[in-house]
C-alpha positions in Angstrom: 14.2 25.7 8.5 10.8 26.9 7.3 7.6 26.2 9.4 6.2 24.8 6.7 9.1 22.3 5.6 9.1 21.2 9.9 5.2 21.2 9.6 5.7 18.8 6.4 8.3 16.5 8.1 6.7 16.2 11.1 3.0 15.6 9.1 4.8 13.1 7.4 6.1 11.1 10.1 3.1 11.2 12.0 1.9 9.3 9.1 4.8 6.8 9.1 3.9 6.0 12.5 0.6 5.3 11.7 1.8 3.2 8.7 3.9 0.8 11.1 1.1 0.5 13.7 -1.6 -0.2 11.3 1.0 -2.7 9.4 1.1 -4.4 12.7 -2.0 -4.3 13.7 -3.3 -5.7 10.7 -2.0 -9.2 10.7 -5.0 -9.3 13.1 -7.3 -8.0 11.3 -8.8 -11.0 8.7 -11.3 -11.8 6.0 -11.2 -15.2 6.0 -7.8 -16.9 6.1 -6.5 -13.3 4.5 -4.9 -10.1 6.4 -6.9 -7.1 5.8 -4.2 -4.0 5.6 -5.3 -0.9 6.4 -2.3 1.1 5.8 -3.2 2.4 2.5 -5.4 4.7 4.0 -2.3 6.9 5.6 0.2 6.5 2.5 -3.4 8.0 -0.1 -3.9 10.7 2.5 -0.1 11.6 2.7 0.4 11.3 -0.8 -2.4 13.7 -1.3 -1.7 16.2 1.5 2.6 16.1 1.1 2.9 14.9 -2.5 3.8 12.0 -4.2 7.2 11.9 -2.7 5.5 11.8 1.0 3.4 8.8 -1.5 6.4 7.0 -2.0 8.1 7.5 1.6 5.0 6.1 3.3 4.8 3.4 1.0 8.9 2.4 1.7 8.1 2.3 5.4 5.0 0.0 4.6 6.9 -2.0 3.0 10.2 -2.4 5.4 7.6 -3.4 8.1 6.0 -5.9 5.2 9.4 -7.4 4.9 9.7 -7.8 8.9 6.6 -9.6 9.4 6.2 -13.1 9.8 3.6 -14.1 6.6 6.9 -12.6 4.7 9.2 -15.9 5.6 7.0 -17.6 2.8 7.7 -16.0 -0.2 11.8 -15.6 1.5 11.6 -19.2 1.3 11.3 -19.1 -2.2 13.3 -16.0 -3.1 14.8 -13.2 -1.0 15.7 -11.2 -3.8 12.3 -11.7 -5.2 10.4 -11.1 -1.8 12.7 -7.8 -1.2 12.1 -6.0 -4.9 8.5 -7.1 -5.0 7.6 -5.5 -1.6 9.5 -2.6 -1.9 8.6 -1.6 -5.6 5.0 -2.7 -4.9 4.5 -0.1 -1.5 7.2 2.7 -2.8 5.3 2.7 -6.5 1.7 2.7 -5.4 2.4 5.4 -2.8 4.1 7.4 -5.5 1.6 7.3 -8.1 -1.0 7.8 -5.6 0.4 11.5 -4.7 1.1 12.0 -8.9 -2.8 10.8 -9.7 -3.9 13.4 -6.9 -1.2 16.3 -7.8 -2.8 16.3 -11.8 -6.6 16.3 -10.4 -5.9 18.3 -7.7 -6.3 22.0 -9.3 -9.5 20.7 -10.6 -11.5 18.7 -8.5 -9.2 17.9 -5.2 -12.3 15.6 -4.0 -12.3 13.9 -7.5 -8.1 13.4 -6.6 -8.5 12.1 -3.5 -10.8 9.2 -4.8 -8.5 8.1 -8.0 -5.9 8.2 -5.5 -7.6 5.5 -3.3 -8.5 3.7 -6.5 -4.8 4.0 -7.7 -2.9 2.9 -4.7 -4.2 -0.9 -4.1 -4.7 -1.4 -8.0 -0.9 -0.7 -8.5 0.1 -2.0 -5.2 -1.9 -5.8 -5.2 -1.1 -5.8 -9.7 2.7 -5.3 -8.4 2.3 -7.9 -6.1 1.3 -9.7 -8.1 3.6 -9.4 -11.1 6.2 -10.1 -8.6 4.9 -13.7 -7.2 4.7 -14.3 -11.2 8.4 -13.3 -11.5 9.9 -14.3 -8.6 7.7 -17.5 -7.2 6.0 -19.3 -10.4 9.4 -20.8 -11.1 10.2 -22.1 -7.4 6.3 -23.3 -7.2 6.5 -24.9 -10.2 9.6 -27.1 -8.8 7.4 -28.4 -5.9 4.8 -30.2 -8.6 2.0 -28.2 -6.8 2.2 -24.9 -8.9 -1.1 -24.9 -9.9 -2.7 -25.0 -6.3 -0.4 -23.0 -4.7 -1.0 -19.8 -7.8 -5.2 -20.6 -7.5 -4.7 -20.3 -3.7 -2.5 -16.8 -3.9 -4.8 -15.3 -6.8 -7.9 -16.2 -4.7 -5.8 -14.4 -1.4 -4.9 -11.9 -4.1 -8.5 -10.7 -5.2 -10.1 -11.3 -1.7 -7.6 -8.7 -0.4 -7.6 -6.4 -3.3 -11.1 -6.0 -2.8 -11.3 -5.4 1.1 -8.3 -3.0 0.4 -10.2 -1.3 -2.6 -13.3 -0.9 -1.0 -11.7 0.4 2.2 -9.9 3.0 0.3 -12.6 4.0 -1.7 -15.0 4.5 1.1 -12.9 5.7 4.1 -10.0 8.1 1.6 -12.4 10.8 0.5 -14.0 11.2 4.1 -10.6 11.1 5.9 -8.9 14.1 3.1 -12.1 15.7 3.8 -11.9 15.7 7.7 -8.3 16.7 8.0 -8.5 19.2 5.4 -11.4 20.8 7.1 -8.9 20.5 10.3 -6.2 22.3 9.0 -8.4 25.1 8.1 
C-alpha cells in the first residue's frame, strides 16, 4: 500500500473518531432545550482535505451514532424506517456535497471552498432533516390531533440548531483548514 493511501485512511479515521466523540459529547452541549452538534466541523474539514467520499464516510459514521442515541427513540417511535433513511441520507449527503462544493472551488480559491463547504454541510444536512420529519413524521403527528404543535415545536428546534450549526461552521471551518493545512506543510 501507498503512504499516501495509509496516510489517507488513517487521516480519515482519526476524523471518524472525532465524529463519534463529538456526537456524544454533544447531547451536552445545549442552546436552550436544543443539542448543539459540533460534528460538522470534522466531516467539512475531511471532506475538504480527503474528498467528498471521506465527506460522505464521515457523515455515515455521524449518522450511525445519531441513530444510537437516546433523543433518536422519538422519531423511532413514529417511524423506524423513516428515522433510519432520514438520518443516514441527511449525514451521508451533506458530507458528500460538502467534499464536491470544495473539490470545484478548490483549484481556484481553496479558502473560498472551505467556507461554501461549511455553508453547504448544515444547509443540506438540517433541509434533509427536515424533509424527512415532513415525510416520515407529519402523517404519524397528524394522528395524535397535536400536529400543529408538535411541527411549530420541531421547526423552531429545527432553525435554532441550524443556526448554531451554521454559524459554528462558518466561523470555526475556515480557521481549522487553515491550521491543519499550515500543519501538514
Amino acid at each position: 500500500m501507498k503512504t499516501g493511501k495509509i496516510k489517507r485512511m488513517v487521516g480519515i479515521a482519526i476524523l471518524i473518531a472525532i465524529v463519534v466523540v463529538l456526537q456524544l459529547l454533544g447531547q451536552f452541549i445545549h442552546l436552550g432545550p436544543v443539542s448543539i452538534t459540533l460534528v460538522l466541523l470534522p466531516i467539512v474539514v475531511g471532506a475538504a482535505f480527503y474528498g467528498p467520499s471521506a465527506g460522505a464516510i464521515l457523515g455515515l459514521a455521524f449518522s450511525v451514532v445519531v441513530l444510537l442515541q437516546p433523543d433518536t427513540a422519538f422519531f423511532y417511535g413514529m417511524n423506524v424506517f423513516g428515522t433510519v433513511v432520514t438520518v443516514i441520507v441527511k449525514g451521508t449527503i451533506s458530507g458528500w456535497l460538502a467534499g464536491l462544493t470544495y473539490r470545484a472551488l478548490a483549484k481556484k480559491n481553496s479558502s473560498l471552498g472551505v467556507l461554501l463547504a461549511a455553508i453547504v454541510c448544515p444547509i443540506v444536512n438540517t433541509g434533509l432533516f427536515f424533509l424527512g420529519c415532513l415525510v416520515f413524521f407529519a402523517g404519524p403527528l397528524a394522528e395524535t390531533g397535536i400536529e400543529n404543535v408538535v411541527m411549530h415545536v420541531i421547526t423552531v428546534f429545527i432553525g435554532v440548531n441550524f443556526i448554531a450549526e451554521f454559524l459554528t461552521n462558518v466561523l470555526c471551518c475556515p480557521v481549522i483548514a487553515r491550521l491543519l493545512h499550515t500543519i501538514r506543510k
